[in-house]
LOLOKOL-961841 format. One record per atom (N, C-alpha, C): residue number from 1; residue in three letters; atom name; x, y, z. Coordinates in steps of 0.05 Angstrom, whole numbers. Layout:
BEGIN
    k    r   a      px      py      pz
  NUM  Ala  CA       X       Y       Z
...
REM end
This chain:
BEGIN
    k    r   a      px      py      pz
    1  Unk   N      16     -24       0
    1  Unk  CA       0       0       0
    1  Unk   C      17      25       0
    2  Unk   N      43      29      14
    2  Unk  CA      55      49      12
    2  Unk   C      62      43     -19
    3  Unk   N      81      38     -28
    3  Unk  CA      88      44     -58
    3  Unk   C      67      48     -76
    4  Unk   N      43      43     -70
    4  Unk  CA      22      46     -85
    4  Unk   C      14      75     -81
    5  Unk   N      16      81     -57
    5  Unk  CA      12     112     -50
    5  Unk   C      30     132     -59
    6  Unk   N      53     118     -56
    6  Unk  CA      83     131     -66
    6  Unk   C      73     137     -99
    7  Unk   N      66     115    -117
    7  Unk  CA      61     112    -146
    7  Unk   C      39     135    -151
    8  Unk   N      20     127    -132
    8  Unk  CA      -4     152    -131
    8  Unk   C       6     179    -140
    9  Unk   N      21     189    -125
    9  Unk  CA      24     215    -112
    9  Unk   C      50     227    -138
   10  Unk   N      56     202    -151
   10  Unk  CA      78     212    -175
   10  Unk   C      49     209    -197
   11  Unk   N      37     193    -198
   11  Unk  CA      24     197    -212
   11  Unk   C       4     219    -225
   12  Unk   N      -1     230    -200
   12  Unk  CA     -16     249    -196
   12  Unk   C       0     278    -206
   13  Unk   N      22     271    -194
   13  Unk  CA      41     301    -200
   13  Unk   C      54     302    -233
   14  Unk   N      58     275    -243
   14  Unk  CA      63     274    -275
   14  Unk   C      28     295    -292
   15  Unk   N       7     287    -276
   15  Unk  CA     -26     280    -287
   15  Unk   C     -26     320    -287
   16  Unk   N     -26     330    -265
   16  Unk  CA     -43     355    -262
   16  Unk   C     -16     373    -270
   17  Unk   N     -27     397    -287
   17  Unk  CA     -25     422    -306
   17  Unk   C     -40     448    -313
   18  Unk   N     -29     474    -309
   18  Unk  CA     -46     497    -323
   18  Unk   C     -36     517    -322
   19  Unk   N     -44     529    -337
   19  Unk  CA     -32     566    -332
   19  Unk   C     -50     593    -333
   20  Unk   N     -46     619    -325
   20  Unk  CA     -56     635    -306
   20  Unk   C     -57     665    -321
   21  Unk   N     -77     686    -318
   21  Unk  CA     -75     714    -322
   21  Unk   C     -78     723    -291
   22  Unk   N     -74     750    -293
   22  Unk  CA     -78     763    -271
   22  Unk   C    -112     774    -266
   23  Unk   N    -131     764    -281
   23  Unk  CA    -151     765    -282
   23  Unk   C    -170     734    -263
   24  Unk   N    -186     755    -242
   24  Unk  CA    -203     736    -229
   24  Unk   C    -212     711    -244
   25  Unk   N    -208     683    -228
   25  Unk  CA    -216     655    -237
   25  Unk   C    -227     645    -225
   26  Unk   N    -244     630    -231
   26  Unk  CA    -263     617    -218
   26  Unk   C    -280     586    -237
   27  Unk   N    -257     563    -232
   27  Unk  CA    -265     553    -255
   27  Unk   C    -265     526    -244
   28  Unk   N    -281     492    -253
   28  Unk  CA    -281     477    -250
   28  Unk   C    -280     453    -274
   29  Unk   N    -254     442    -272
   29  Unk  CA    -246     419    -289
   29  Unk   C    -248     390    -278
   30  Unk   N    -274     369    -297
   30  Unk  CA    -282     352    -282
   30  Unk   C    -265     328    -303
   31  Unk   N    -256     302    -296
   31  Unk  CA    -236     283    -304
   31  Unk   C    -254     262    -305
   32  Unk   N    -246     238    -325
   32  Unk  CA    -246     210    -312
   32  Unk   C    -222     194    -320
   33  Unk   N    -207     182    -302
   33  Unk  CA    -193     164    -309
   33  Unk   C    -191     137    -312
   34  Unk   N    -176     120    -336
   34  Unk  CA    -179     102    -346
   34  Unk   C    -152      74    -339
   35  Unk   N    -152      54    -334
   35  Unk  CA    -140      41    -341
   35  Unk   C    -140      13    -354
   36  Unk   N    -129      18    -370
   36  Unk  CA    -126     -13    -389
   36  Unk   C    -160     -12    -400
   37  Unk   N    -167       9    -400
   37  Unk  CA    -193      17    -413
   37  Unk   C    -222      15    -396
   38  Unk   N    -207      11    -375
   38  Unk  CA    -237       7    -347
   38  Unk   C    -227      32    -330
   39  Unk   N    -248      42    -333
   39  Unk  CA    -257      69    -308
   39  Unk   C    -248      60    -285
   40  Unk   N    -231      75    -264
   40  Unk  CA    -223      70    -251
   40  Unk   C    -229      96    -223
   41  Unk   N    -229     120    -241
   41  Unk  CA    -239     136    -229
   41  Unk   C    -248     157    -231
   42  Unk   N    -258     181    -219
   42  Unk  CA    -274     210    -229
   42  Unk   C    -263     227    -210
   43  Unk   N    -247     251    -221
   43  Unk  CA    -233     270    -204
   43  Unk   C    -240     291    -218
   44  Unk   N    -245     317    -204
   44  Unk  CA    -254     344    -202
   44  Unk   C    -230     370    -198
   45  Unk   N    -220     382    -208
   45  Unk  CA    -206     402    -193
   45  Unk   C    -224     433    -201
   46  Unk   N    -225     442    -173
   46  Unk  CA    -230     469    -176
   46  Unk   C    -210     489    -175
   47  Unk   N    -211     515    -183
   47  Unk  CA    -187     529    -183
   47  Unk   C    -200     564    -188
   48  Unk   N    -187     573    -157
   48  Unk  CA    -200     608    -151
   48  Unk   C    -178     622    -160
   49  Unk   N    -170     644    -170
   49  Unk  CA    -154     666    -164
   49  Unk   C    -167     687    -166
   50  Unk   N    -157     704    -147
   50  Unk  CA    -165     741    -145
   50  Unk   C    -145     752    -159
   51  Unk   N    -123     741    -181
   51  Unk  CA    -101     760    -193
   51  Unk   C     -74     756    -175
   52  Unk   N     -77     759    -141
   52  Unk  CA     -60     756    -127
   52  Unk   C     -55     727    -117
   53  Unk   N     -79     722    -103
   53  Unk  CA     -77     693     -88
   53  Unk   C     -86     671    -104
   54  Unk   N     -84     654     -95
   54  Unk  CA     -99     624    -109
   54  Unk   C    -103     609     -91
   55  Unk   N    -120     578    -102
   55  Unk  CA    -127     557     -89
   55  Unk   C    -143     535    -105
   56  Unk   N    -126     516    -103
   56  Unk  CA    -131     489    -122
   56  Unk   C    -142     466    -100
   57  Unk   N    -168     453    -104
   57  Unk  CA    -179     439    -100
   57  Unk   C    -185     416    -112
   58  Unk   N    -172     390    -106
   58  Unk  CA    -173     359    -127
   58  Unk   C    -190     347    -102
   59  Unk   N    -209     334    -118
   59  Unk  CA    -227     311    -103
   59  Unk   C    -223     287    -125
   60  Unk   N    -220     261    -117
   60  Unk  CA    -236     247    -135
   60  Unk   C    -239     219    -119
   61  Unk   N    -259     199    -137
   61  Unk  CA    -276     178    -113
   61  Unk   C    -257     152    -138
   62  Unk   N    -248     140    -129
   62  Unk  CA    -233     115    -143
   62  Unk   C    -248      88    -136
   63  Unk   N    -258      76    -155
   63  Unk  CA    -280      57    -158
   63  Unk   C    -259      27    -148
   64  Unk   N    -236      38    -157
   64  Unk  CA    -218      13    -148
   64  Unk   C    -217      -8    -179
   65  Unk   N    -192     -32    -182
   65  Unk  CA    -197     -50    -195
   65  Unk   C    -178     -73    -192
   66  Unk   N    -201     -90    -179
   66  Unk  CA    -189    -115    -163
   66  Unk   C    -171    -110    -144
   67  Unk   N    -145    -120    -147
   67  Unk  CA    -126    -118    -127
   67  Unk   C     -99     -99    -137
   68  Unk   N    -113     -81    -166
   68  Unk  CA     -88     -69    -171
   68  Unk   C     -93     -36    -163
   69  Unk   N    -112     -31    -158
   69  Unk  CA    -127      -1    -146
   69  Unk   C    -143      -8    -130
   70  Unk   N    -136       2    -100
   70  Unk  CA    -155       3     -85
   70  Unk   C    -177      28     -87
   71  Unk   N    -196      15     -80
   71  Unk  CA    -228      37     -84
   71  Unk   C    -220      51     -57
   72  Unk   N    -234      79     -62
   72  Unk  CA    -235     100     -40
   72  Unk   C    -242     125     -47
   73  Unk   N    -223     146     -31
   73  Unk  CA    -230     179     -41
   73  Unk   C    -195     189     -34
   74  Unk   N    -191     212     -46
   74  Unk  CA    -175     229     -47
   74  Unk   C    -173     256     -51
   75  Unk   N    -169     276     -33
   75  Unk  CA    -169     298     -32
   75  Unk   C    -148     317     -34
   76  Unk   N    -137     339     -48
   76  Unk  CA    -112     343     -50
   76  Unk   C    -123     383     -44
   77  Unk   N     -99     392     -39
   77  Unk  CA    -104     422     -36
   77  Unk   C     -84     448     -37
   78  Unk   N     -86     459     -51
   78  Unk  CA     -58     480     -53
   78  Unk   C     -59     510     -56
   79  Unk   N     -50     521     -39
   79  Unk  CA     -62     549     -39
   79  Unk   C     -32     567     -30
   80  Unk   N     -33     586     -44
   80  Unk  CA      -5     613     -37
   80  Unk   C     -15     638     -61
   81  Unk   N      13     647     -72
   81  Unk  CA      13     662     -96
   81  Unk   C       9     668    -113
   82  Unk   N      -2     680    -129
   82  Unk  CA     -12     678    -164
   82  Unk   C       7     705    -178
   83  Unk   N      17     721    -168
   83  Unk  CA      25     748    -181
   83  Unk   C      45     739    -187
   84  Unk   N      57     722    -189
   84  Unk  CA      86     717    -215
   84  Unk   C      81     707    -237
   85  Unk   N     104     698    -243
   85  Unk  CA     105     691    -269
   85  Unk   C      97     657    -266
   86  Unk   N      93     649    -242
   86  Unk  CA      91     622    -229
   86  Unk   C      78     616    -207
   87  Unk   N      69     596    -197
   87  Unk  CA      44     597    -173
   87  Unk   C      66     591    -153
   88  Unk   N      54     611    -131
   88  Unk  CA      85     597    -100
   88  Unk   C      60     591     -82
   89  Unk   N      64     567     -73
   89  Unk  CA      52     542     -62
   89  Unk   C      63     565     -27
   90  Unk   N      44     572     -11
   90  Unk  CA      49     574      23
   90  Unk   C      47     546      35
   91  Unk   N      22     531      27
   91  Unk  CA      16     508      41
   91  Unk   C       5     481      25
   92  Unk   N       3     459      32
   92  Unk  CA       0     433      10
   92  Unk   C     -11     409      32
   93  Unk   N     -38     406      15
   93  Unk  CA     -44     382      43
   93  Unk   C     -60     362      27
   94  Unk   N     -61     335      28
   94  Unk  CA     -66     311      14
   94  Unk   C     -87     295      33
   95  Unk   N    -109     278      25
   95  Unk  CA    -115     262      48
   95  Unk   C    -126     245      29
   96  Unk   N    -114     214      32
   96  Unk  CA    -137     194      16
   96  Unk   C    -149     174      40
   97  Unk   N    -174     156      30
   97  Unk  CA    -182     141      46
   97  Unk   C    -181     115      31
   98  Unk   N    -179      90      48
   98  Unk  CA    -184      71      13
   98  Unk   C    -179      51      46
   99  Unk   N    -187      26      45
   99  Unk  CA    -196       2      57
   99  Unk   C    -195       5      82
  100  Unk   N    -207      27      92
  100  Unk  CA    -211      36     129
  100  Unk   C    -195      51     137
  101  Unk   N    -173      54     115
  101  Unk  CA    -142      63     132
  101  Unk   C    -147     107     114
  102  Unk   N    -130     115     135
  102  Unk  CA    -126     141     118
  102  Unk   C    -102     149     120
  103  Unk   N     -97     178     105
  103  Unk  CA     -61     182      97
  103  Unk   C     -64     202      90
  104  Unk   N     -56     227     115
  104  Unk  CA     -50     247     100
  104  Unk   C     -23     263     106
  105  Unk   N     -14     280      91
  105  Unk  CA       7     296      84
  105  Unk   C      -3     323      89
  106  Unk   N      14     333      98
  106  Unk  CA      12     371     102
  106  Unk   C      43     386     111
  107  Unk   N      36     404      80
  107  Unk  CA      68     415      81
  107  Unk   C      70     447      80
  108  Unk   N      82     458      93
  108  Unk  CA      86     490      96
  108  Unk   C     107     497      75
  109  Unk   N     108     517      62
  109  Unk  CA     133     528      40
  109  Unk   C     137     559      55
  110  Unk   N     159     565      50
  110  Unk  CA     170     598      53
  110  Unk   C     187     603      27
  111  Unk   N     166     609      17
  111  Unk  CA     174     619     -10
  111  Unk   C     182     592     -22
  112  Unk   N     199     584     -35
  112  Unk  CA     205     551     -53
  112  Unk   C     227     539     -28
  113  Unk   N     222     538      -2
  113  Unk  CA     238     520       7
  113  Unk   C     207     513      25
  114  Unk   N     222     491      35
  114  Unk  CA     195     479      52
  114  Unk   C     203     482      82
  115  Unk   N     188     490      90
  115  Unk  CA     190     508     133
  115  Unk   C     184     476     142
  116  Unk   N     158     462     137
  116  Unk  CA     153     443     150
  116  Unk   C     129     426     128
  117  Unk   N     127     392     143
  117  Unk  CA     122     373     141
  117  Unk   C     116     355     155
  118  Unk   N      88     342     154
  118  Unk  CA      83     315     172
  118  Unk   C      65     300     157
  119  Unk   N      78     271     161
  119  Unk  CA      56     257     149
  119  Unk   C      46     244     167
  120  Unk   N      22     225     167
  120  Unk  CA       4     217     180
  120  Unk   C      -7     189     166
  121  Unk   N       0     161     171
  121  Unk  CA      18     161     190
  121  Unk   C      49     158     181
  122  Unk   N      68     163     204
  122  Unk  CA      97     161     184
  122  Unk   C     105     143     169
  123  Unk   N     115     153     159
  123  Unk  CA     128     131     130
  123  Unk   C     150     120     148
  124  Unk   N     155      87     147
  124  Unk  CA     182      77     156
  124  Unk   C     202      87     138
  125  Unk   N     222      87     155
  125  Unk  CA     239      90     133
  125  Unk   C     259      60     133
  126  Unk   N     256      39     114
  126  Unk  CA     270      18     105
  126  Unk   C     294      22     102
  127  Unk   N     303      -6     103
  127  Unk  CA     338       2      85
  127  Unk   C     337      14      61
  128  Unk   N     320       1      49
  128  Unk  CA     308      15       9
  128  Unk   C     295      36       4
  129  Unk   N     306      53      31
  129  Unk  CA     283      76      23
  129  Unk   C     304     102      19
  130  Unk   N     314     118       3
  130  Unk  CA     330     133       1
  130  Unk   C     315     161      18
  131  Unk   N     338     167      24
  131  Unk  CA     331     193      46
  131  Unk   C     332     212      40
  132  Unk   N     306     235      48
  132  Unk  CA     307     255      50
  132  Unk   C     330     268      58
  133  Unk   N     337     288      47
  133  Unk  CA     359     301      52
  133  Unk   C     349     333      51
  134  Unk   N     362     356      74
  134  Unk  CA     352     376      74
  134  Unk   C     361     394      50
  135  Unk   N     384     386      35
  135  Unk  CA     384     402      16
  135  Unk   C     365     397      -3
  136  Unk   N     353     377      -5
  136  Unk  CA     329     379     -29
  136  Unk   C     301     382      -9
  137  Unk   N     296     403       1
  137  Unk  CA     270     412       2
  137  Unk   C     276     441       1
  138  Unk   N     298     450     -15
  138  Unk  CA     293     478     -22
  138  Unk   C     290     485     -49
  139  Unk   N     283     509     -66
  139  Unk  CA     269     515     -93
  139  Unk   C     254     488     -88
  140  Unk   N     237     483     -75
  140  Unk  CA     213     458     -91
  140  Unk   C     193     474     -88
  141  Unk   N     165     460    -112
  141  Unk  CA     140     467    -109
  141  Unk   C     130     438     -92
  142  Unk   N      96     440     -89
  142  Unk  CA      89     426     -95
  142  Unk   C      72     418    -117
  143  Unk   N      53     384    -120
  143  Unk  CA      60     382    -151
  143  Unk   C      30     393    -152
  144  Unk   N      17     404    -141
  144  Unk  CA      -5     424    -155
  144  Unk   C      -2     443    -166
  145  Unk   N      15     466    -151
  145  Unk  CA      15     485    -154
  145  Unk   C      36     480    -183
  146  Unk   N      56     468    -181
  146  Unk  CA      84     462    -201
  146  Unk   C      64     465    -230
  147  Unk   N      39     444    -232
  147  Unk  CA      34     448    -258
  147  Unk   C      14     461    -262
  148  Unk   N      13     482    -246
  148  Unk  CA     -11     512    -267
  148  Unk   C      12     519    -275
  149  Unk   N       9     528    -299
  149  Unk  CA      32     534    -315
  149  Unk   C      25     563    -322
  150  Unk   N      39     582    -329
  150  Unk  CA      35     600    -336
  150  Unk   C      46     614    -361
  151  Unk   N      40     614    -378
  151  Unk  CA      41     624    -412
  151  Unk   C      28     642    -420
  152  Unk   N      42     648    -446
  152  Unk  CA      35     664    -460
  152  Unk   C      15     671    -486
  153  Unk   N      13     631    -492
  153  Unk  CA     -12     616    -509
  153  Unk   C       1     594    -516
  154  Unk   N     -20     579    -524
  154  Unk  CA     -18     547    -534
  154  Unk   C       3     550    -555
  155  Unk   N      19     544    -546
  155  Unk  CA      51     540    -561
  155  Unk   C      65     525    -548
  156  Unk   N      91     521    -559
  156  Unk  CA     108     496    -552
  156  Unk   C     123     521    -520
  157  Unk   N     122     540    -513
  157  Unk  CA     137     550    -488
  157  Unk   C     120     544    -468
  158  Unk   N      98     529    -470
  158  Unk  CA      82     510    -443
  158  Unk   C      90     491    -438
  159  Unk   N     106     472    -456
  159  Unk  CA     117     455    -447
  159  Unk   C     152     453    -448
  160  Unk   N     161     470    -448
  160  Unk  CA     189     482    -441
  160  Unk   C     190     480    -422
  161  Unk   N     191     474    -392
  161  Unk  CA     188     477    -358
  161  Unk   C     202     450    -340
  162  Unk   N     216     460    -322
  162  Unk  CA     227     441    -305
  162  Unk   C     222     452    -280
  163  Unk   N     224     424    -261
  163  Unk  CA     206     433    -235
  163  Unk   C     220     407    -217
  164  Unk   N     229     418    -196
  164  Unk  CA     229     406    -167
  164  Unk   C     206     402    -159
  165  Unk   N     204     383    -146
  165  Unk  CA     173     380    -126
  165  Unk   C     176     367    -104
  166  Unk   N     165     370     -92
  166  Unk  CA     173     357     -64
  166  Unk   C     139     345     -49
  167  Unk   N     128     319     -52
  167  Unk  CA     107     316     -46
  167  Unk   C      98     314     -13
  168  Unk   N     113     319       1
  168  Unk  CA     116     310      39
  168  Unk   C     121     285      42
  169  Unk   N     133     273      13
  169  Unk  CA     143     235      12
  169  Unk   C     160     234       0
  170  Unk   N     149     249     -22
  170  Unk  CA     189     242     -41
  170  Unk   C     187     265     -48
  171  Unk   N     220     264     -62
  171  Unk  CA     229     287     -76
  171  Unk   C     231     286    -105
  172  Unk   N     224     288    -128
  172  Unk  CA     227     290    -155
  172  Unk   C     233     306    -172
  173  Unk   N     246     302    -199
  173  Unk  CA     247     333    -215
  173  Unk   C     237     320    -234
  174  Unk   N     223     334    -249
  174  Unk  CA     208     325    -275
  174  Unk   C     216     353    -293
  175  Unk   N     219     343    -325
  175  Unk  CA     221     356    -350
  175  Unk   C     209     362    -371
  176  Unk   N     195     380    -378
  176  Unk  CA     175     378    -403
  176  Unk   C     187     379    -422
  177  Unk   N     179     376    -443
  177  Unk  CA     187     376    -476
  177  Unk   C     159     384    -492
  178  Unk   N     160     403    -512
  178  Unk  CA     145     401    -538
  178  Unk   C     146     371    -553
  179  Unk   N     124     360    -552
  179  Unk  CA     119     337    -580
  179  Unk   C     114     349    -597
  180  Unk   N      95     370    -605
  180  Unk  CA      81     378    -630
  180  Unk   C      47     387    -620
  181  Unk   N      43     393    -637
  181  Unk  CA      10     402    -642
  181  Unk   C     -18     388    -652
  182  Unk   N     -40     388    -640
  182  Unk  CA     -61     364    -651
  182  Unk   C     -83     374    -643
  183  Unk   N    -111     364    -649
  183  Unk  CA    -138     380    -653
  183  Unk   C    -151     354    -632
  184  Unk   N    -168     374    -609
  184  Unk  CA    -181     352    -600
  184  Unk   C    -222     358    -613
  185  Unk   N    -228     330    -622
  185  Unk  CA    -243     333    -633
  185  Unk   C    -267     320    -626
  186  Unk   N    -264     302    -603
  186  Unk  CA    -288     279    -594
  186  Unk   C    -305     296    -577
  187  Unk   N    -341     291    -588
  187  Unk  CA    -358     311    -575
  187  Unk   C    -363     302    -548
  188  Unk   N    -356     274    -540
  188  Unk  CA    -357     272    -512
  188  Unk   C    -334     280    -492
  189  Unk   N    -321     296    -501
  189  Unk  CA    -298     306    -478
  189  Unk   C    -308     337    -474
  190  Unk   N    -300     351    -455
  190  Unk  CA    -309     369    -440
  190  Unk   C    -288     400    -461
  191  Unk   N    -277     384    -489
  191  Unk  CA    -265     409    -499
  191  Unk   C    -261     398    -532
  192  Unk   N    -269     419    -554
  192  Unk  CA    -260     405    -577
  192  Unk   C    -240     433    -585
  193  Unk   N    -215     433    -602
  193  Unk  CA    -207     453    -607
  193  Unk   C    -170     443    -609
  194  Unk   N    -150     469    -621
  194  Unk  CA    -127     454    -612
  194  Unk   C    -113     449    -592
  195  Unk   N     -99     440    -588
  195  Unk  CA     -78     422    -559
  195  Unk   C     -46     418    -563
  196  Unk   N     -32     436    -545
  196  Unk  CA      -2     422    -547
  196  Unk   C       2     398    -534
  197  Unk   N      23     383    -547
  197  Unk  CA      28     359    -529
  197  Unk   C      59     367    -523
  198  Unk   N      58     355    -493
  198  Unk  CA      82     349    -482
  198  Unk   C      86     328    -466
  199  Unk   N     117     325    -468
  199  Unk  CA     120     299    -462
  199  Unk   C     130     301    -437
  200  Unk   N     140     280    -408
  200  Unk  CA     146     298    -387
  200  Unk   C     160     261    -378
  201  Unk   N     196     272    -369
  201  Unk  CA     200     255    -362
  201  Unk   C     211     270    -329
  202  Unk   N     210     239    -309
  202  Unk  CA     209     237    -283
  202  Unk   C     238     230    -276
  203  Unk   N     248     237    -247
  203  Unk  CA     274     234    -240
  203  Unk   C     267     235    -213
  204  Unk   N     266     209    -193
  204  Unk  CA     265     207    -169
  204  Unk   C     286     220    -152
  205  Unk   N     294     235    -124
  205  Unk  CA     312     248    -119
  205  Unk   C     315     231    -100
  206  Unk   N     294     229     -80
  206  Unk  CA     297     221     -44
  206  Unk   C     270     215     -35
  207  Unk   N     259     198     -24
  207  Unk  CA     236     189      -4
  207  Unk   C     233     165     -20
  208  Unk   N     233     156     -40
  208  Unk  CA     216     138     -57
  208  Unk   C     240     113     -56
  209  Unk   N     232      81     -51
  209  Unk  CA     244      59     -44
  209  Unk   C     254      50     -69
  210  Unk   N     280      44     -72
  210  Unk  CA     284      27     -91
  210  Unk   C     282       8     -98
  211  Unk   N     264     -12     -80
  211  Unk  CA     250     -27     -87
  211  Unk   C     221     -29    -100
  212  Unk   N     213       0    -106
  212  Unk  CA     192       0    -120
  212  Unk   C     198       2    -152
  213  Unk   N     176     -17    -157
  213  Unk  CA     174     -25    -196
  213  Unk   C     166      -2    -204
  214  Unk   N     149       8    -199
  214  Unk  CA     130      28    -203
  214  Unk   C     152      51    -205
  215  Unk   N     167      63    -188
  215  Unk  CA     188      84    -182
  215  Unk   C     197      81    -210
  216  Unk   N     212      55    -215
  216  Unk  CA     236      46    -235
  216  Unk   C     219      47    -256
  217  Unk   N     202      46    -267
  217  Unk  CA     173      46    -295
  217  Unk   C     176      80    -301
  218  Unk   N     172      91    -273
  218  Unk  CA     170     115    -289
  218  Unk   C     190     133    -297
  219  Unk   N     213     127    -282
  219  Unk  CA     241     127    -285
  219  Unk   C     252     130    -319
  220  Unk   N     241     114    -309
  220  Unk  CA     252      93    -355
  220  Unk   C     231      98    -372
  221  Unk   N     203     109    -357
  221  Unk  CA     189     111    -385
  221  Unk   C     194     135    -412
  222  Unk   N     190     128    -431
  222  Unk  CA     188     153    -454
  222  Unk   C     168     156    -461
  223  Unk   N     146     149    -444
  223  Unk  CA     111     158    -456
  223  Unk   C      96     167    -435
  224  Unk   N     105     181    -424
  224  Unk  CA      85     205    -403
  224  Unk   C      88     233    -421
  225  Unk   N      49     230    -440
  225  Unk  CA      51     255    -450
  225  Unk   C      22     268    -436
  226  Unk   N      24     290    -437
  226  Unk  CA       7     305    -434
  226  Unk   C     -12     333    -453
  227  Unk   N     -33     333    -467
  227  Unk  CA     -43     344    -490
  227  Unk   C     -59     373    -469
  228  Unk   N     -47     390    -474
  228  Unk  CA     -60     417    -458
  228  Unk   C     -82     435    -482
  229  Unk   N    -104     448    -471
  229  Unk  CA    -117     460    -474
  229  Unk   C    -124     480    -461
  230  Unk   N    -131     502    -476
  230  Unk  CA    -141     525    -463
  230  Unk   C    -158     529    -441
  231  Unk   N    -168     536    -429
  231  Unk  CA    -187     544    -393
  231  Unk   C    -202     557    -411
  232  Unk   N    -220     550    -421
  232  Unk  CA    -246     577    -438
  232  Unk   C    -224     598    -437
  233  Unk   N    -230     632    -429
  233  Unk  CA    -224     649    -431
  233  Unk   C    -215     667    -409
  234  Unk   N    -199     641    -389
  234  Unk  CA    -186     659    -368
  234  Unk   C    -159     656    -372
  235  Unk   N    -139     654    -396
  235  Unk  CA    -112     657    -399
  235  Unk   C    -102     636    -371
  236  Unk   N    -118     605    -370
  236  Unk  CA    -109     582    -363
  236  Unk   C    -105     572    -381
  237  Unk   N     -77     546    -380
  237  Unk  CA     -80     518    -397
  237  Unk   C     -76     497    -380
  238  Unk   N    -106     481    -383
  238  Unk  CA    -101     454    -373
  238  Unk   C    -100     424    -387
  239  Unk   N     -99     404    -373
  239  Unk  CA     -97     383    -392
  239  Unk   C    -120     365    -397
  240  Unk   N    -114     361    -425
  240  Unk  CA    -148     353    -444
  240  Unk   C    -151     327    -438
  241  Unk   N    -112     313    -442
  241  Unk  CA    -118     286    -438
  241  Unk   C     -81     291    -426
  242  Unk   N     -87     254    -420
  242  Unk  CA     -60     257    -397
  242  Unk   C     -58     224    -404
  243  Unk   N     -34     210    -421
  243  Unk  CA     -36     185    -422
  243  Unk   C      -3     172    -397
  244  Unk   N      -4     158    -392
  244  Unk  CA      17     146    -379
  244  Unk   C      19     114    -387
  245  Unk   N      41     103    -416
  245  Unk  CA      36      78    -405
  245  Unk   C      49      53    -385
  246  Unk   N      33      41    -373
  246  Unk  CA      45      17    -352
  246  Unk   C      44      -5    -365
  247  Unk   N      50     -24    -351
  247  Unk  CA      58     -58    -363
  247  Unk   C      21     -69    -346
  248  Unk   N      19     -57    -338
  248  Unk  CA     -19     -61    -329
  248  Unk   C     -34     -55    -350
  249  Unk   N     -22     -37    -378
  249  Unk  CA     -48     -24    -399
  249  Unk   C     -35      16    -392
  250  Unk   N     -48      29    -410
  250  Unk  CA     -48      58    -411
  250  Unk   C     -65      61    -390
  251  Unk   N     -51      81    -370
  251  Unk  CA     -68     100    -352
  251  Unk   C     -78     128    -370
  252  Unk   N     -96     129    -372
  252  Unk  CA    -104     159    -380
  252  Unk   C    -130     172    -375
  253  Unk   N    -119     190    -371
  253  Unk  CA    -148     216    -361
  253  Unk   C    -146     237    -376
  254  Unk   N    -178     233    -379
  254  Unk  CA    -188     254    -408
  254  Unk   C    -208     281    -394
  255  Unk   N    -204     296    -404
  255  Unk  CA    -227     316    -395
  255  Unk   C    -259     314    -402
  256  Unk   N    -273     314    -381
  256  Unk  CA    -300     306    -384
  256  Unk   C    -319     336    -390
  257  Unk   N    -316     352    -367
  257  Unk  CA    -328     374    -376
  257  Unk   C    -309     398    -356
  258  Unk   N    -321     421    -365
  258  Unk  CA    -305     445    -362
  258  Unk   C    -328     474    -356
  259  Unk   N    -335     486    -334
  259  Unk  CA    -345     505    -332
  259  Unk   C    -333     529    -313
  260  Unk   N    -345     549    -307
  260  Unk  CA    -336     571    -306
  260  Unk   C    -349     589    -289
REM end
């Protein structure tokens, strides 16, 4: 269950993306995700800004499948800065529920280093568990805030971006790349119109076990892409679709609907 949580929480931080005007927001992006072509789950993010501040809200209810996803809920939350050129994360707090048990994370930032951290309950730390080290909880985001992205329009400089992150479990850097350009066109997704794709590879730093497969998959993969789309008309970009593939089948989450 921990490496699954561990996998979660990279997963999640490869998954969520967008970017920002200095103009009031107030918007809600609803998900479903897929694996190996069975629904697995339905996640929501909301997202406020006044120009200055912000606050990102992820819910979603995981139906579970068999013994390779446990069914439950998950809540994620991120709130600080909006007046740069980039979102600065003050605080970061996670809580999932899934077979009686719960798990949450809550992390303080001062400015991109991190003041404090606790998880609940603690993570052992194994022989295979590489350690946190205090020099890597400074310049980190976390991975909400890391992917509102902030641009200038659907062009390849949205996916130009590198990012520290620091989840209150592990430490990672992840890389974007331009793939190219493509039209999303299916009337059942929550956007038809064009989409950059980028591709985004993962680099574990510290917290995450080297005994996890899952760690080492995403490590080595070359297919974590992500297809961004515009936020209607608040100078956001979020993501339309989000594929990841595993040796379980493609994980991917598509956009369902989008309001304002």
């Amino acid at each position: 269950m921990i490496q699954l949580r561990h996998a979660c929480l990279a997963t999640l931080a490869v998954i969520l993306s967008t970017s920002v005007n200095a103009a009031e927001v107030n918007a809600s992006a609803s998900y479903v995700l897929t694996l190996g072509g069975i629904n697995i789950a339905a996640m929501t993010v909301d997202l406020e800004d006044d120009g200055s501040r912000y606050s990102l809200d992820l819910s979603a209810n995981v139906a579970g499948l068999g013994t390779l996803v446990a069914s439950g809920t998950a809540k994620a939350t991120s709130v600080g800065r909006s007046s740069g050129r980039n979102l600065m994360a003050d605080k970061f707090g996670l809580e999932t529920r899934a077979n009686g048990e719960s798990f949450n994370v809550d992390v303080s930032f001062a400015g991109r280093d991190v003041s404090a951290f606790q998880v609940q309950p603690p993570i052992i730390d194994n022989y295979d568990r590489v350690p946190l080290e205090r020099r890597h909880l400074t310049g980190v985001s976390d991975f909400l805030s890391t992917f509102v992205l902030k641009g200038n329009g659907l062009d390849k400089s949205l996916c130009q971006r590198q990012a520290r992150i620091f989840t209150g479990v592990e430490r990672f850097d992840i890389a974007m790349s331009y793939a190219g350009d493509d039209e999303a066109t299916s009337p059942r997704t929550g956007y038809q119109g064009p989409v950059v794709l980028c591709t985004v590879n993962y680099d574990p730093i510290s917290g995450h076990f080297t005994s996890s497969d899952i760690t080492t998959y995403l490590a080595e993969s070359n297919r974590i892409i992500i297809w961004y789309a515009p936020l209607l008309e608040t100078g956001y970009f979020i993501p339309y679709r989000v594929l990841l593939g595993t040796n379980m089948g493609d994980l991917s989450m598509v956009l369902t609907k989008l309001t304002q």
